[in-house]
N, C-alpha and C positions, 0 to 999 in steps of 0.2 A: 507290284500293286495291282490290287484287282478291279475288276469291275465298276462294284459300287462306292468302293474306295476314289477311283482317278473321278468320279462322275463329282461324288460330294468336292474334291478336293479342286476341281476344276472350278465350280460353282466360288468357293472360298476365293481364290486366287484373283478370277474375275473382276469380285463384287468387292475383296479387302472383307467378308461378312466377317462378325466375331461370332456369329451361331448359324448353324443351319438348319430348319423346320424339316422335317419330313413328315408328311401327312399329318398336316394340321387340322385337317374337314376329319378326318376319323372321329368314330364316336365311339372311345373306349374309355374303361376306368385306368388301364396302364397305360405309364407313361414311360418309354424309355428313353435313359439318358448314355449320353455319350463323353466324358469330361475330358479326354486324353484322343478326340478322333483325327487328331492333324498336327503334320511336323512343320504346316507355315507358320513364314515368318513374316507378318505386314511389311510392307516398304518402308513407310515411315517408322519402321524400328530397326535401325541400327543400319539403316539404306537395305535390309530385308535380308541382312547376315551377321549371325552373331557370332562369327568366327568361329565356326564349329564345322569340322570338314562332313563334306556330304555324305561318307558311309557311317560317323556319327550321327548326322540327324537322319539318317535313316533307322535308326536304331532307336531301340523303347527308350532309349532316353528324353527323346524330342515328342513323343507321342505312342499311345499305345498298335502296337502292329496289328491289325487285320482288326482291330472292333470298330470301324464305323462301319465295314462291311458286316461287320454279325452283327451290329445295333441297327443295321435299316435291316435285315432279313428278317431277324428278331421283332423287328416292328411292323412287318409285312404281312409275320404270319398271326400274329396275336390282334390286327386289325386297328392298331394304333398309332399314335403320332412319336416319333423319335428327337428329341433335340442334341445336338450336337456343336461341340465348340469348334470354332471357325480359325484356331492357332496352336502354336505349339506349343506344352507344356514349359518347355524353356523358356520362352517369354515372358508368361505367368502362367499361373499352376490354378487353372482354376475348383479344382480340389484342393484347395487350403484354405484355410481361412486370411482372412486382408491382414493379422497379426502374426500369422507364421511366417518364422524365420525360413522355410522352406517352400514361400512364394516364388519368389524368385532365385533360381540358383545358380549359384556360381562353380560348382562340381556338383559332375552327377557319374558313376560308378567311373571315376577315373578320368573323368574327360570333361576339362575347365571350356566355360565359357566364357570365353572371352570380354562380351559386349555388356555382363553382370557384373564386371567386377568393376567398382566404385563408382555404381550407378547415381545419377544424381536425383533428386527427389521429384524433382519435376517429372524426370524419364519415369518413373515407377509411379504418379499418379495419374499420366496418360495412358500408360498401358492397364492399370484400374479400369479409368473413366471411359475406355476405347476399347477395351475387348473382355476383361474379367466383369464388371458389373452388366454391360447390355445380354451379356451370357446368362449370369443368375436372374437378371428380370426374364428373360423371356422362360426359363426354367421354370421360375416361380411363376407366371403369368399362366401357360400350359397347365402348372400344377393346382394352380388354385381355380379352374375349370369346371369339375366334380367335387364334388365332398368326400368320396368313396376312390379317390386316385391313388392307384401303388406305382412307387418308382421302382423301376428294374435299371441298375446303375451297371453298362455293360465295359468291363476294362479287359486289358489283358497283361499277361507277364512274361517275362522270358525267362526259358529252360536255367539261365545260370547267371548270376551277375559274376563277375570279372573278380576271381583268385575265390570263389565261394564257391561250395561242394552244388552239384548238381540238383536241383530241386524234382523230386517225387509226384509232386502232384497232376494231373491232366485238367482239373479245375479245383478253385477255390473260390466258397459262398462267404463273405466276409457280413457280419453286423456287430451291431453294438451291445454290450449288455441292457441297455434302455429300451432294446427292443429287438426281439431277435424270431417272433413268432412266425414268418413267414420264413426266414434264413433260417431256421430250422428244419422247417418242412421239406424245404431244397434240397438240401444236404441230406437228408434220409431218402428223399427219391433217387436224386442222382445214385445214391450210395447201394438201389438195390441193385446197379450194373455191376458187377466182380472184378470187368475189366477194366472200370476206374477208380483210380485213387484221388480220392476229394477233399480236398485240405476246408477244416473247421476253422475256418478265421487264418487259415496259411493262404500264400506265402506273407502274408501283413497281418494285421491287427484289422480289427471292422472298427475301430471307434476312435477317430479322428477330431476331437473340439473344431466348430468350425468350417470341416468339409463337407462339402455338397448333399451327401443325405444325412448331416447334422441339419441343418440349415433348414432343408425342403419339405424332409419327413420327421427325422424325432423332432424338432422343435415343431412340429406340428400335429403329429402325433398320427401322419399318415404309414400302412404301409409302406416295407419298402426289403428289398435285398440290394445287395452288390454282388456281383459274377466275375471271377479274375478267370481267363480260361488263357491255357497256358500259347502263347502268339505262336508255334511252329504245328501248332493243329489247326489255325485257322488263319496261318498265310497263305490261304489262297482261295479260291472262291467255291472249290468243294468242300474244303473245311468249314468254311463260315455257311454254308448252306447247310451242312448237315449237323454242325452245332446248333444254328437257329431253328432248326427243326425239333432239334434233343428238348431244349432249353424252352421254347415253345409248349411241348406238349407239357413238360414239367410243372411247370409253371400254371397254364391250363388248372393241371390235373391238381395241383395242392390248394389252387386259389378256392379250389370249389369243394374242395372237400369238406 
């Protein structure tokens, strides 16, 4: 864990936060988000283990690797404010919608959690009301700021899920068909490097009913991308520095064009 990873992840820990602000005084039109930036697990959920051994929640299952450190570098150099969720996707998936069956999971590439299986209702409307909604209000809050705000939603993936063929890509720009004019633009700059392979809506699909730039931008009709960049080029803090730098000037450069 790097730098600006142990730093955010500290602050979480601390505070129980379910979001973490970074540069909130910034006065930019982007705004970057972070949905998958931590593998905590609050105390008050499930005495703070949900029976999932520790080199599983280290693993992208519990959270994405290395992107809160590229979503604050990423937000460092573009002069903006970054938000970030303050728990682990295990607990809830604040990239889903509150009707997805895949809010809360009970297997994720081979490795049950324990503390989801026959959750009671109560458990799954305080994990809502305590960490998934205070996350999308201060998202939405941040977002509705400017009139002119693009979300840059920063994830990452890993090289291979478990008995699946090895994935090709170095980054994936994912959107929706309801709206794709900026992830377009991405994708053709990343794409004039030779020595990357940029997955068009890989390794997932961009259009999610429901998920976080459902929610924030097309149902509102703001710009916006998603950036999957693959987690063993930006576990560590040279990587996340020098993709926030890629992805920076990129981004810059099509915003304005």
């Amino acid at each position: 864990m790097q730098k600006a990873e142990r730093c955010v992840k500290s602050v979480q820990r601390q505070n129980e936060a379910p979001v973490t602000i970074l540069g909130e005084d910034r006065d930019s039109r982007w705004l970057v988000t972070c949905d998958h930036a931590s593998n905590h697990v609050p105390a008050w959920v499930a005495g703070g283990d949900l029976g999932v051994c520790p080199a599983d929640m280290a693993r992208h299952i519990a959270y994405d690797v290395g992107a809160a450190g590229l979503a604050a570098g990423l937000a460092s150099r573009l002069g903006c404010t970054a938000v970030m969720s303050g728990f682990s996707r295990l607990v809830i998936d604040p990239n889903r919608g509150e009707d997805d069956p895949t809010l809360i999971m009970q297997l994720y590439d081979g490795t049950i959690i324990p503390a989801n299986r026959h959750l009671a209702a109560d458990h799954v409307a305080a994990r809502l009301d305590r960490l998934y909604r205070p996350y999308h209000a201060a998202l939405a809050r941040l977002a509705a700021r400017r009139a002119d705000t693009v979300i840059v939603a920063v994830h990452s993936f890993t090289p291979c899920l478990k008995g699946r063929p090895q994935r090709p890509w170095h980054v994936g720009v994912l959107h929706s068909h309801r709206d794709s004019r900026l992830s377009q633009r991405v994708i053709a700059a990343l794409a004039e490097d030779p020595a990357l392979c940029v997955g068009d809506n890989e390794p997932y699909a961009g259009h999610l009913p429901g998920d976080a730039i459902d929610r924030h931008a097309l149902q509102t009709g703001r710009q916006n991308t998603l950036i999957e960049v693959r987690n063993d080029l930006i576990a560590d803090a040279a990587g996340q520095a020098a993709w926030a730098a890629r992805l920076a000037q990129v981004l810059q450069s099509v915003l304005a064009g």
